[in-house]
Biopython code that builds the backbone (N, CA, C, O; Angstrom):
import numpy as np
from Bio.PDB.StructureBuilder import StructureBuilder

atoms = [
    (1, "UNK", "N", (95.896, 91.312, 93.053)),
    (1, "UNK", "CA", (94.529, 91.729, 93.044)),
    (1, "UNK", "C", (94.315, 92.918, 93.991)),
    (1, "UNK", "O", (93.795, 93.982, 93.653)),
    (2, "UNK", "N", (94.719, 92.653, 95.069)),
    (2, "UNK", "CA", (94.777, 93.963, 96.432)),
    (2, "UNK", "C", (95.234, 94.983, 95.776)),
    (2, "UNK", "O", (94.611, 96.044, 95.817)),
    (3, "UNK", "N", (96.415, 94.861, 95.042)),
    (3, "UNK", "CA", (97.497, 96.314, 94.060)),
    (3, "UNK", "C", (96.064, 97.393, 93.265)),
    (3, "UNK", "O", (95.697, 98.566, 93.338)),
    (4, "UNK", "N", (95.648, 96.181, 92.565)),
    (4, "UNK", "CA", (94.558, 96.364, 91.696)),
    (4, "UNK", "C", (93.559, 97.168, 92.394)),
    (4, "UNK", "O", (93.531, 98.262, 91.831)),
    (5, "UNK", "N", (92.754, 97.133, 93.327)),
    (5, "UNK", "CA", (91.692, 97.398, 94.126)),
    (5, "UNK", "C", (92.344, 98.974, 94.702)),
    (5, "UNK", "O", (91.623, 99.971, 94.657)),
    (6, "UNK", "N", (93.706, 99.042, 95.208)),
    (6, "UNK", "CA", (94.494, 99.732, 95.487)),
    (6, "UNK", "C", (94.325, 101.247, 94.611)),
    (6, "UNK", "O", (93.876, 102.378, 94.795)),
    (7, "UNK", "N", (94.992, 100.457, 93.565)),
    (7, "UNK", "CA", (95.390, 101.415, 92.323)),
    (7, "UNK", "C", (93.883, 102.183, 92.101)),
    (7, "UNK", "O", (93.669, 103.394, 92.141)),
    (8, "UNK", "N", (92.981, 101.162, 91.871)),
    (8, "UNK", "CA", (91.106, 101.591, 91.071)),
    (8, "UNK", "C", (90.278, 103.089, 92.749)),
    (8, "UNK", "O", (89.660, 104.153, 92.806)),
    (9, "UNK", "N", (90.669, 102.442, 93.339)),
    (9, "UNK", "CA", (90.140, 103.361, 94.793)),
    (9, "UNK", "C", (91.055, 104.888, 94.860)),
    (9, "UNK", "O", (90.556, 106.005, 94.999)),
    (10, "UNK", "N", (92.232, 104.625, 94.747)),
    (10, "UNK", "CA", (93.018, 106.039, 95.078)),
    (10, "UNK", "C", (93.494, 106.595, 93.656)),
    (10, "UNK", "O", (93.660, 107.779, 93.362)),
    (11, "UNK", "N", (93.643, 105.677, 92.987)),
    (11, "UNK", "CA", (94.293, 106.468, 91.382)),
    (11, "UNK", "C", (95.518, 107.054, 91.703)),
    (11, "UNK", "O", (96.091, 106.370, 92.551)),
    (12, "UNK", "N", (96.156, 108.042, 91.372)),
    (12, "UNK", "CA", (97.638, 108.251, 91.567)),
    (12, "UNK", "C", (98.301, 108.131, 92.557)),
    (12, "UNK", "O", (99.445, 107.677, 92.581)),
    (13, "UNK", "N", (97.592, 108.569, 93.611)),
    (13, "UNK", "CA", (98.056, 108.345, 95.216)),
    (13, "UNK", "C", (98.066, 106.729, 95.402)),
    (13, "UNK", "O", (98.875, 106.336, 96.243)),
    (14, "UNK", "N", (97.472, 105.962, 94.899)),
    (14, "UNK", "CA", (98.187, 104.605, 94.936)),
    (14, "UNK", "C", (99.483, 103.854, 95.294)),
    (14, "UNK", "O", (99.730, 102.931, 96.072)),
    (15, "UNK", "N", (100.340, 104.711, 94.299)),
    (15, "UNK", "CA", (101.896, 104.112, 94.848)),
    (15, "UNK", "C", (102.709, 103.689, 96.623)),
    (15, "UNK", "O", (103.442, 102.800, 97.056)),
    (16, "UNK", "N", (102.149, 104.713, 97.086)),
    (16, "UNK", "CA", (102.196, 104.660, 98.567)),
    (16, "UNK", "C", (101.658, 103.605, 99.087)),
    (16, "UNK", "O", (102.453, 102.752, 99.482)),
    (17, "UNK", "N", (100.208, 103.334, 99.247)),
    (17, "UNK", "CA", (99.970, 102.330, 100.025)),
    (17, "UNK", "C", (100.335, 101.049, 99.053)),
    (17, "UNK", "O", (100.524, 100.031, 99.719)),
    (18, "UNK", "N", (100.432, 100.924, 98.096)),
    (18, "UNK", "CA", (100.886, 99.548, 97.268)),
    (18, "UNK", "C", (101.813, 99.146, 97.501)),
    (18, "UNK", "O", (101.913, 97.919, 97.501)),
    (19, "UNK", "N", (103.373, 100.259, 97.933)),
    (19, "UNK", "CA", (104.294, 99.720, 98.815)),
    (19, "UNK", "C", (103.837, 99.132, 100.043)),
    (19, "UNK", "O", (104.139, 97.987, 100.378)),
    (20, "UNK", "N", (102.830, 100.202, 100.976)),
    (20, "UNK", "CA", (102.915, 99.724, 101.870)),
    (20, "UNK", "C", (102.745, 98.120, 102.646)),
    (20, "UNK", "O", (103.161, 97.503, 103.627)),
    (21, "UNK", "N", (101.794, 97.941, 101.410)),
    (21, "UNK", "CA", (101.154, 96.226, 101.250)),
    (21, "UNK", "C", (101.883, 95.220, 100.667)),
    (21, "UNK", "O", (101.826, 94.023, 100.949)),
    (22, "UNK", "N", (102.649, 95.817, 99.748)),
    (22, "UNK", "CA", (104.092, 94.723, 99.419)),
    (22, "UNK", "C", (105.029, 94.590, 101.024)),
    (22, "UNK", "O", (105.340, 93.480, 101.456)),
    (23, "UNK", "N", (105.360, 95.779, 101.706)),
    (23, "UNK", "CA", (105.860, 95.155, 102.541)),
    (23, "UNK", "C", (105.280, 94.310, 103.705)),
    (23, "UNK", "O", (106.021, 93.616, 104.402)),
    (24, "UNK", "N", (103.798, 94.389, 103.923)),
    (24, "UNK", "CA", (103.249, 93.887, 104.657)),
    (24, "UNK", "C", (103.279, 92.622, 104.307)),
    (24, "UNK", "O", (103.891, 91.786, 104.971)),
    (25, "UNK", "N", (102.500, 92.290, 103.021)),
    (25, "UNK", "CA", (102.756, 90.761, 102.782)),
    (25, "UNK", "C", (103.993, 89.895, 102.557)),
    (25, "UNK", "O", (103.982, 88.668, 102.459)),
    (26, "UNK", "N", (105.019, 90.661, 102.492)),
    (26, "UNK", "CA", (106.040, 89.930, 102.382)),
    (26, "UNK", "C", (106.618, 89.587, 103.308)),
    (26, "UNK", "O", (107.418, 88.692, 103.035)),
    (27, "UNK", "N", (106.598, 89.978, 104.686)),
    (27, "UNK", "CA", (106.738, 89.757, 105.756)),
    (27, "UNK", "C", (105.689, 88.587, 106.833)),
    (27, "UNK", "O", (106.003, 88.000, 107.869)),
    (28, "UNK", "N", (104.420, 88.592, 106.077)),
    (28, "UNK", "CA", (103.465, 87.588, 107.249)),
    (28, "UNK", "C", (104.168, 86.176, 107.041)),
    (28, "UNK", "O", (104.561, 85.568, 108.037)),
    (29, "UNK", "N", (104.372, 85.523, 105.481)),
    (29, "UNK", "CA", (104.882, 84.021, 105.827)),
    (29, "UNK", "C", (106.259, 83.796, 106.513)),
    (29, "UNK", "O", (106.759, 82.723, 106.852)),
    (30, "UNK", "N", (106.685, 84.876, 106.621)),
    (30, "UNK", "CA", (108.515, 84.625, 107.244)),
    (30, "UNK", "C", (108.359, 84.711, 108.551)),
    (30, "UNK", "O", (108.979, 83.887, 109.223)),
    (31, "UNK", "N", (107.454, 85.772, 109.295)),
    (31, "UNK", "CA", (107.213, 86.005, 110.377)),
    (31, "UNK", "C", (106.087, 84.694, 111.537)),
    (31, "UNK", "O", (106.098, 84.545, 112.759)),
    (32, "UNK", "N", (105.119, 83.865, 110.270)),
    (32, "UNK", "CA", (104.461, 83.126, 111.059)),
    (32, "UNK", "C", (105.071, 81.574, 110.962)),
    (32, "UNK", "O", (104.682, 80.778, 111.816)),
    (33, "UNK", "N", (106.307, 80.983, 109.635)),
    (33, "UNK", "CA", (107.020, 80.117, 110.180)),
    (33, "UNK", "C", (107.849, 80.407, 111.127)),
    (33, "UNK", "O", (107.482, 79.701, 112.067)),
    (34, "UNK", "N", (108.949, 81.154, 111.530)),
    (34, "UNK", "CA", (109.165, 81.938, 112.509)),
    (34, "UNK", "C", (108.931, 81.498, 114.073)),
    (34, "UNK", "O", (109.588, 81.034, 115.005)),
    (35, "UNK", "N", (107.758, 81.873, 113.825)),
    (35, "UNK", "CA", (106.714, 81.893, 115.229)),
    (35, "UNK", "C", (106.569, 80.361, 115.382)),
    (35, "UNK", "O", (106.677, 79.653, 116.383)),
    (36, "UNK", "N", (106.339, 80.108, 114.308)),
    (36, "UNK", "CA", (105.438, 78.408, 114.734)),
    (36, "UNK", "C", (106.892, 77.597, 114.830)),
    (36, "UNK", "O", (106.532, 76.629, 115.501)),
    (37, "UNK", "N", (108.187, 77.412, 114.597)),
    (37, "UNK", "CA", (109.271, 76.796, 114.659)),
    (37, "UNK", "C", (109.906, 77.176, 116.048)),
    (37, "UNK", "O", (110.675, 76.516, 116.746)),
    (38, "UNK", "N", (109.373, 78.417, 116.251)),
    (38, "UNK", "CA", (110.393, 78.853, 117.664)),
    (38, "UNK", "C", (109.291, 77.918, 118.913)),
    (38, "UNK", "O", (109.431, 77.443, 120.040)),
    (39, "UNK", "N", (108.679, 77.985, 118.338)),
    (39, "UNK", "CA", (107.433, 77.870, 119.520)),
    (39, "UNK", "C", (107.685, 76.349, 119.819)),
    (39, "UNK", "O", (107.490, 75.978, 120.977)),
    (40, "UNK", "N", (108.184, 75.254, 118.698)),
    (40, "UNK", "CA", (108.425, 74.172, 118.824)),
    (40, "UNK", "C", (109.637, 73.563, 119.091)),
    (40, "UNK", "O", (109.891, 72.361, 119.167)),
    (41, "UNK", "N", (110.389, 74.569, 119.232)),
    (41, "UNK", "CA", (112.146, 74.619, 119.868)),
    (41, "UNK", "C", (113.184, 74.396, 118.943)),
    (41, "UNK", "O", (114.328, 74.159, 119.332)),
    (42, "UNK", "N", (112.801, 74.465, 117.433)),
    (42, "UNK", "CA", (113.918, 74.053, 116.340)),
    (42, "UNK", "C", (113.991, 75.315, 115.368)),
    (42, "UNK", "O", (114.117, 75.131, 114.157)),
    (43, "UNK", "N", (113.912, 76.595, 115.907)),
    (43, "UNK", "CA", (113.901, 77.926, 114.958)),
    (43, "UNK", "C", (115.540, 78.606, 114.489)),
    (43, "UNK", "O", (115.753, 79.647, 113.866)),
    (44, "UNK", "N", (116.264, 77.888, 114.882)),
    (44, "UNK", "CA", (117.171, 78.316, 115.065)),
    (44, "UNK", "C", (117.963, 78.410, 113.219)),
    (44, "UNK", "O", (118.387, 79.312, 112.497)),
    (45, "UNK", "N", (117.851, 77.326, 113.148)),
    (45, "UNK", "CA", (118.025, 76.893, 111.378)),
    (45, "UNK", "C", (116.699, 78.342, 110.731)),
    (45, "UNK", "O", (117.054, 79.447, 110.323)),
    (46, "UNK", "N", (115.936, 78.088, 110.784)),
    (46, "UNK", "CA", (115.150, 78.623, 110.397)),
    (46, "UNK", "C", (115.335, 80.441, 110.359)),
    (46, "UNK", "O", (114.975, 81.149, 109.419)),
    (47, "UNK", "N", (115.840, 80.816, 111.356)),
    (47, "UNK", "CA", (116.559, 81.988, 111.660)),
    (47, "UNK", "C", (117.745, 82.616, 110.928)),
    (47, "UNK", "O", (117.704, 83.567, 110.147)),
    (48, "UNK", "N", (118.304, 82.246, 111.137)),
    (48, "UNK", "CA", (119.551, 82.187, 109.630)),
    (48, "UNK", "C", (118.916, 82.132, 108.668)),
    (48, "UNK", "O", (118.944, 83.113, 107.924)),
    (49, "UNK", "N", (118.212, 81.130, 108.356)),
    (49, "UNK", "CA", (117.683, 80.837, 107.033)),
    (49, "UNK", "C", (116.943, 82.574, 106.216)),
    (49, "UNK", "O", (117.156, 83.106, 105.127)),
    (50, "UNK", "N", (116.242, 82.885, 107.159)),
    (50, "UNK", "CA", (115.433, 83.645, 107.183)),
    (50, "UNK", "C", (116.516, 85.203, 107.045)),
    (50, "UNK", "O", (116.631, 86.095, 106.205)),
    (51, "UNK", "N", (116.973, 84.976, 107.989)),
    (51, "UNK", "CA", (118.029, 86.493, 107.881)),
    (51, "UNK", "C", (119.045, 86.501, 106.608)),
    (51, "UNK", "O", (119.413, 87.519, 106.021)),
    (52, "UNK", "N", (119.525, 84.818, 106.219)),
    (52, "UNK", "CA", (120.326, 85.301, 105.191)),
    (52, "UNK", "C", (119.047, 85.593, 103.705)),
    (52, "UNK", "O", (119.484, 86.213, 102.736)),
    (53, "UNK", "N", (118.238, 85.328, 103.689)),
    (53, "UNK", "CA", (116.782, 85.613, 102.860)),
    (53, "UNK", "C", (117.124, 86.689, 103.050)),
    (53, "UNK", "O", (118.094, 86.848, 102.310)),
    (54, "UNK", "N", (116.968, 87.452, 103.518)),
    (54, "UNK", "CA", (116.782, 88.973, 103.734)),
    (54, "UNK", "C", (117.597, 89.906, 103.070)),
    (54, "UNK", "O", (117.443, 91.110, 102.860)),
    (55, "UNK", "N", (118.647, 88.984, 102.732)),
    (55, "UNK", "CA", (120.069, 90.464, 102.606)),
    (55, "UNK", "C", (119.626, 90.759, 101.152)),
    (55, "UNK", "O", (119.573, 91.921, 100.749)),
    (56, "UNK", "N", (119.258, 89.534, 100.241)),
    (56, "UNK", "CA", (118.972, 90.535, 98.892)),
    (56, "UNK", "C", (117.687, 92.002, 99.011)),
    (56, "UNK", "O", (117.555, 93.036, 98.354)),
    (57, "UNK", "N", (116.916, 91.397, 100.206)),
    (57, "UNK", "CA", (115.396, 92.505, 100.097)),
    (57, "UNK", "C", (116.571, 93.691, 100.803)),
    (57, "UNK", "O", (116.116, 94.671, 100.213)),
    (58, "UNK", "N", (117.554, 94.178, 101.505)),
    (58, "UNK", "CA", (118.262, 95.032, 102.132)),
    (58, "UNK", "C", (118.709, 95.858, 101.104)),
    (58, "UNK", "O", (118.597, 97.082, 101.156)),
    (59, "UNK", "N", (119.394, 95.032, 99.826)),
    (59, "UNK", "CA", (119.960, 95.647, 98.700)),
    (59, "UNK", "C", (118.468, 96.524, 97.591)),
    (59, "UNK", "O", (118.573, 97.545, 96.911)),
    (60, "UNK", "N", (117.480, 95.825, 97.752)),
    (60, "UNK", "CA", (116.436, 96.447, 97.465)),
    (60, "UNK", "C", (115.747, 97.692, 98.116)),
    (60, "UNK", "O", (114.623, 98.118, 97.849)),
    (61, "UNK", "N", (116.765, 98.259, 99.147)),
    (61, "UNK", "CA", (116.039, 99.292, 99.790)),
    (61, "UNK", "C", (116.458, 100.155, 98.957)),
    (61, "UNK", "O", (115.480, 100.895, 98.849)),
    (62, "UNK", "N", (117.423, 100.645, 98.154)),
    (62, "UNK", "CA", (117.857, 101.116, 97.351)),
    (62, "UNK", "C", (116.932, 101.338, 96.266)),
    (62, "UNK", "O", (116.653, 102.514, 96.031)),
    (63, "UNK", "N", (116.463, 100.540, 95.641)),
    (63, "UNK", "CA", (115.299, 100.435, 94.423)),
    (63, "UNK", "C", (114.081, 101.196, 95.194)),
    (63, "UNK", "O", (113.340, 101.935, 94.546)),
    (64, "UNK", "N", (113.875, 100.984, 96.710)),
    (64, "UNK", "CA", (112.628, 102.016, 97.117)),
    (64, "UNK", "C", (112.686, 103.225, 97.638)),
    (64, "UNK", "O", (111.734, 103.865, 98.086)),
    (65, "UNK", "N", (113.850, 103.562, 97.582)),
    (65, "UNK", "CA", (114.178, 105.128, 98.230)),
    (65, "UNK", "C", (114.668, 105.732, 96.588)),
    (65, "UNK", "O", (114.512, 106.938, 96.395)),
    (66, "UNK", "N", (115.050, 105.165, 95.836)),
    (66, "UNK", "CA", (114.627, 105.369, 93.901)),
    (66, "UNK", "C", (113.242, 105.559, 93.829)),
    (66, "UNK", "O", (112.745, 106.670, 93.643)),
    (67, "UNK", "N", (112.601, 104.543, 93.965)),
    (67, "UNK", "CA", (111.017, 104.875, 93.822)),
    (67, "UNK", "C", (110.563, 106.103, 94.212)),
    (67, "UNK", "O", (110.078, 106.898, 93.406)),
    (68, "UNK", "N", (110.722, 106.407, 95.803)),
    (68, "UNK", "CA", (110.376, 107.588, 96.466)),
    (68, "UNK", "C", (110.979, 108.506, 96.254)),
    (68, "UNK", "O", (110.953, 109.043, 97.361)),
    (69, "UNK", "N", (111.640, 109.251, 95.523)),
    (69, "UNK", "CA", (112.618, 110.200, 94.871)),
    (69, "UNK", "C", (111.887, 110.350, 93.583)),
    (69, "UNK", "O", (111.681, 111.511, 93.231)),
    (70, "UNK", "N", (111.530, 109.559, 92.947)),
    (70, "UNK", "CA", (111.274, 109.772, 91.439)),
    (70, "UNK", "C", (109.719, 109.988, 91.414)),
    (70, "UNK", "O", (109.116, 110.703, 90.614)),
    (71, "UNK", "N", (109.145, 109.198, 92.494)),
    (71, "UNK", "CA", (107.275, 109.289, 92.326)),
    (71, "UNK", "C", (106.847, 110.212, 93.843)),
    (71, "UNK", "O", (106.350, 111.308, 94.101)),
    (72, "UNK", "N", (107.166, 109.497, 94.306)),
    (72, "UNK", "CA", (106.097, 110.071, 95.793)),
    (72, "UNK", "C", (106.586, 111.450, 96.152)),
    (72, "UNK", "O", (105.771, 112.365, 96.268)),
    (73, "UNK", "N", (108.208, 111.696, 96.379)),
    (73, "UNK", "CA", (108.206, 113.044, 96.210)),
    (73, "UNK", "C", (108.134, 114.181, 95.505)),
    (73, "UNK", "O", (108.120, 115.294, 96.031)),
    (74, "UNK", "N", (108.089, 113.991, 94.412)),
    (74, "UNK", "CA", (107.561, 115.374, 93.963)),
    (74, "UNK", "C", (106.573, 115.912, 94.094)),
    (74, "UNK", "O", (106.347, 117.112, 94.251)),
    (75, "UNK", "N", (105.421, 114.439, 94.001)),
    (75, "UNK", "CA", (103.775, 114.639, 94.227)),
    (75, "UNK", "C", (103.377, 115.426, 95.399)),
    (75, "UNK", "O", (102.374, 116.124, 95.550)),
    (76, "UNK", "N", (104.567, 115.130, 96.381)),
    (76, "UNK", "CA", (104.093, 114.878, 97.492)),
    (76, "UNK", "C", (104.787, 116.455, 97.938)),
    (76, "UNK", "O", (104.229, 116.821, 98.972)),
    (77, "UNK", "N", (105.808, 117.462, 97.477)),
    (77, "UNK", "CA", (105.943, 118.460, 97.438)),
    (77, "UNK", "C", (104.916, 119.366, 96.837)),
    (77, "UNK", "O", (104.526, 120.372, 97.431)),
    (78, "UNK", "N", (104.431, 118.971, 95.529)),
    (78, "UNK", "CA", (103.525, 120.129, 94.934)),
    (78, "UNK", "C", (102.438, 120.051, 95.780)),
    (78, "UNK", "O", (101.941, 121.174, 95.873)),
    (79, "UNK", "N", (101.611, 118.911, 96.698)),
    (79, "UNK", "CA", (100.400, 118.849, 97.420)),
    (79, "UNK", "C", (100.791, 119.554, 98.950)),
    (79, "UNK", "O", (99.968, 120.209, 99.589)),
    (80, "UNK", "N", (102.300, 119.277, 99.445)),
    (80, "UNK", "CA", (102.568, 120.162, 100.677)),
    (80, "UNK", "C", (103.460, 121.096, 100.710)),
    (80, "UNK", "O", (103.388, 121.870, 101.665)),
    (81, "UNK", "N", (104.150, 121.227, 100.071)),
    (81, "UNK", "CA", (104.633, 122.483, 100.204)),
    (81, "UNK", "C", (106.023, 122.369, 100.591)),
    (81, "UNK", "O", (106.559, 121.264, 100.503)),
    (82, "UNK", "N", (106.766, 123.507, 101.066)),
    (82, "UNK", "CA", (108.165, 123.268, 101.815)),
    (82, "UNK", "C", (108.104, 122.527, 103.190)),
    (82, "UNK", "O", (109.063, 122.626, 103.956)),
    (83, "UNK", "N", (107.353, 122.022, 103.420)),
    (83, "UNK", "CA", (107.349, 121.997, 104.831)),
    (83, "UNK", "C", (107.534, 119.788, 104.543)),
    (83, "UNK", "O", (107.953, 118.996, 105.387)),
    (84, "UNK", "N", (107.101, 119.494, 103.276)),
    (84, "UNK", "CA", (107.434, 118.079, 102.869)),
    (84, "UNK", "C", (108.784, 118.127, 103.177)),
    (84, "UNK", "O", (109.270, 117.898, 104.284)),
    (85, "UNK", "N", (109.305, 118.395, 102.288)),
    (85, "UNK", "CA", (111.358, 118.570, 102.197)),
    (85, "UNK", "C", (111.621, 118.978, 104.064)),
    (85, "UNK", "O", (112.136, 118.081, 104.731)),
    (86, "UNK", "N", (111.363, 119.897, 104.564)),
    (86, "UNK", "CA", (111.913, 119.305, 105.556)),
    (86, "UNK", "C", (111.360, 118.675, 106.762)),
    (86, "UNK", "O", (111.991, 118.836, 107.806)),
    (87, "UNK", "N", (110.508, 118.130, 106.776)),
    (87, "UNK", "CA", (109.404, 116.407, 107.377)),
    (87, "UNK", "C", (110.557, 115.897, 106.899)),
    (87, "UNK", "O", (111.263, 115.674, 107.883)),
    (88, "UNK", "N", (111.195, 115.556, 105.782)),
    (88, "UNK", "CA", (111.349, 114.348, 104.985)),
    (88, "UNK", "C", (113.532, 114.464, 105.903)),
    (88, "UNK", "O", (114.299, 113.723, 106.517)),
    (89, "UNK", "N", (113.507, 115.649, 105.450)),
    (89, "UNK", "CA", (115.084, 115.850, 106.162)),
    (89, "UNK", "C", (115.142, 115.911, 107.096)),
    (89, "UNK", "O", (116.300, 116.058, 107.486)),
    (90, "UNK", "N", (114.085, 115.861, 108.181)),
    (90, "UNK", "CA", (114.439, 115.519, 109.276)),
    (90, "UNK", "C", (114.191, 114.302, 110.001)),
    (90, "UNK", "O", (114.827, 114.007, 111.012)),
    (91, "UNK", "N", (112.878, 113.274, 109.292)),
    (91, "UNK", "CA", (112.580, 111.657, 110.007)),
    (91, "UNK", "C", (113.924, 111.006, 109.265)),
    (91, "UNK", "O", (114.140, 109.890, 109.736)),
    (92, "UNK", "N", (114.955, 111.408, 108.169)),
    (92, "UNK", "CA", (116.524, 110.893, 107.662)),
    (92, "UNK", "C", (117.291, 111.208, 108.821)),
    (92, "UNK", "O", (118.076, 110.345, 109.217)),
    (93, "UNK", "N", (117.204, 112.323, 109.456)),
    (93, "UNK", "CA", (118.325, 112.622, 110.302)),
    (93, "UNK", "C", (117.944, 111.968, 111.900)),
    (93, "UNK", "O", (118.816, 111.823, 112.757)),
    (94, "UNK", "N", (116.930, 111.719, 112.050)),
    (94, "UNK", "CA", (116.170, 110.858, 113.616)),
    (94, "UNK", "C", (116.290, 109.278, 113.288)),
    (94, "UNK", "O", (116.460, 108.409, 114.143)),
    (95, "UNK", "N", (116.200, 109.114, 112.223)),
    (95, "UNK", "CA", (116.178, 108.163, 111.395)),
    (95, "UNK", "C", (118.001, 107.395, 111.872)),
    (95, "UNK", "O", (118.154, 106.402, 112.584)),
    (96, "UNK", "N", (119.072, 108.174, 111.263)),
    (96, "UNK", "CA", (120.016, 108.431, 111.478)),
    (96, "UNK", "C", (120.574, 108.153, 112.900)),
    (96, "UNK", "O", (121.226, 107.223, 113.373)),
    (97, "UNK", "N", (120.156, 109.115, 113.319)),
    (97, "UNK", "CA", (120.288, 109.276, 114.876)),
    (97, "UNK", "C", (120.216, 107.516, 115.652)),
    (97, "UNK", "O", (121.049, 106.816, 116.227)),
    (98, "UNK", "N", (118.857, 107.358, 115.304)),
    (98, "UNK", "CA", (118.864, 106.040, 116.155)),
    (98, "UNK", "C", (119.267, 105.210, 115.429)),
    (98, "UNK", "O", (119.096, 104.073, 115.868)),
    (99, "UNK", "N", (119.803, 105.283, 114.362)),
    (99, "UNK", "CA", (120.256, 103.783, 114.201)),
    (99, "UNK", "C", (121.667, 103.611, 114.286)),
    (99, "UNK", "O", (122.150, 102.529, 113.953)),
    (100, "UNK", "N", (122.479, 104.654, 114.739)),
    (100, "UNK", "CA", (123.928, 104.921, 115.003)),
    (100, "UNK", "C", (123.843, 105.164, 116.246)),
    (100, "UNK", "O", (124.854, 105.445, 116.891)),
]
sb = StructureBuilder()
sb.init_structure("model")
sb.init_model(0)
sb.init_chain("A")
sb.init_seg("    ")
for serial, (resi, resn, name, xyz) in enumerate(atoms, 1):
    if name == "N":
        sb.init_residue(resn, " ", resi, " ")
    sb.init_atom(name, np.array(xyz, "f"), 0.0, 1.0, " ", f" {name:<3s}", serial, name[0])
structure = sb.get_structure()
């Protein structure tokens, strides 16, 4: 329904924040059992549980950097200009940076 409300308010520019809200919600129930198991001293199961959950959404980062290649950037070049492409080549290479 939120996608919906999403999509009807921004119209093409949509795609962006509709990710952004898939990842938001997909993260509050993992994050507040989480919280409420650690808090009660038995999170530990739950932790694993939770991280091995995760590895298929990891293989899915793939399907969203597809997404963003095929939709958001081009849009997102013809509305800014050259200066998108390299924003974009350089938060990859800081990006990069810190996580190595």
């Amino acid at each position: 329904m939120s996608d919906h409300l999403i999509e009807n308010k921004l119209g093409p520019a949509a795609l962006g924040w509709a990710l952004m809200l898939g990842s938001l919600l997909d993260g509050i129930p993992e994050n507040t059992a989480l919280g409420v198991s650690l808090g009660g001293g038995g999170g530990v199961v739950l932790l694993v549980a939770i991280a091995v959950g995760n590895v298929p959404e990891a293989f899915a980062g793939g399907a969203t950097i597809a997404v963003l290649a095929d939709s958001l950037m081009p849009e997102a070049y013809r509305e800014g200009g050259w200066w998108v492409g390299l924003s974009t080549a350089l938060g990859f290479l800081v990006a990069f940076a810190l996580g190595g």
